[in-house]
Phi, psi and omega in degrees: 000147169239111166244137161254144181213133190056060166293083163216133184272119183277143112202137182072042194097313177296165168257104173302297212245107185259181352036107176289277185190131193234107163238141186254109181299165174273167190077265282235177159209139182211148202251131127283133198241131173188150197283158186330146197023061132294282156155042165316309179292315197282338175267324165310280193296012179233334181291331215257341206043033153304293180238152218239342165292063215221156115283167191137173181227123181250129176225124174310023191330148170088327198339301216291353158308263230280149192264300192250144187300305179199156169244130180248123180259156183230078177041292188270147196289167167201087183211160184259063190338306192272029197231150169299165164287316166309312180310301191285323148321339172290321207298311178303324160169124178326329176289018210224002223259311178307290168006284167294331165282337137316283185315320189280332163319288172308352166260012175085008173278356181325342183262280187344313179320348189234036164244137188303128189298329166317331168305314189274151122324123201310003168248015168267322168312311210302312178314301166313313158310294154339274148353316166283310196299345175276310233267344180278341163089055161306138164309290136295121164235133184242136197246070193272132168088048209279310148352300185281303171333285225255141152307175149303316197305300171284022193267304158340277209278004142326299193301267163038279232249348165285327189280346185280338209285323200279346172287323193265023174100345177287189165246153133253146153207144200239126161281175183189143195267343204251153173319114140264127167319198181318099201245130175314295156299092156256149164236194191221129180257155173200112184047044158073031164228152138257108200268150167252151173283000000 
């Protein structure tokens, strides 16, 4: 479990974000919804701990199954474009490679793998991201800007491959400007708070 509680997120002085208490069950997937600069991006990343500028309390449960705290995935690829997809599975750490080649089997990538990630189409990249971020076995995955990552096309086999993630203990949370739908957890920013729904 991750609970944030007394939450408030600084910039530029300000207060942006407030948080009462956000608890993320193990297991689960739960959505944050807010409209475009809301500050969606901005809780992903402080939750994920890109930024630091907050008071509150993020508290990690459990942690010690697991090596890392969270994976953040993002709008823009990050991946080693001029590298294979296999190749880009190595990088985060080799002890990690099976793992991750699971997940991209379930995502229909097998033909893909020995091909340069600049090659594929960008929703194969996204995929291939996916793929790492479940396959390193993260406390958290976090998917900011989820709306935007995944076509139609690829939301099946997301959804998979979320489900395998959330069978095996994990949290996911996926922001979004647009509603998603059956989510163990929603929340909402409204007016710099966030409420759960």
């Amino acid at each position: 479990m991750i609970q944030i509680n007394d939450l408030e997120i600084i910039k530029n002085k300000r207060k942006i974000l407030e948080i009462l208490a956000m608890n993320l069950n193990d297991a689960s997937i739960n959505a944050l919804v807010g409209e475009e600069k809301s500050g969606k991006s901005l809780l992903a990343s402080t939750i994920h701990g890109l930024y630091s500028n907050y008071q509150g309390i993020i508290d990690f449960h459990n942690l010690n199954k697991r090596k890392k705290n969270s994976y953040l995935i993002v709008k823009d690829v990050l991946l080693l474009s001029d590298k294979t997809a296999s190749d880009n599975f190595s990088f985060p750490t080799k002890e990690y490679f099976e793992a991750i080649r699971e997940y991209s089997f379930l995502a229909g990538l097998e033909n893909d793998l020995e091909r340069k990630v600049s090659e594929l189409p960008y929703s194969k990249q996204k995929l291939i991201e996916l793929s790492i971020g479940c396959g390193i076995n993260p406390q958290l995955l976090i998917i900011d800007d989820f709306d935007l990552c995944f076509t139609n096309q690829s939301l099946a086999l997301v959804g998979l491959l979320l489900s395998k993630f959330k069978t095996d203990g994990g949290i996911v949370l996926l922001t979004s400007s647009l509603n998603i739908p059956e989510m163990d957890s929603s929340f909402s920013i409204n007016n710099g708070k966030v409420v759960k729904l």
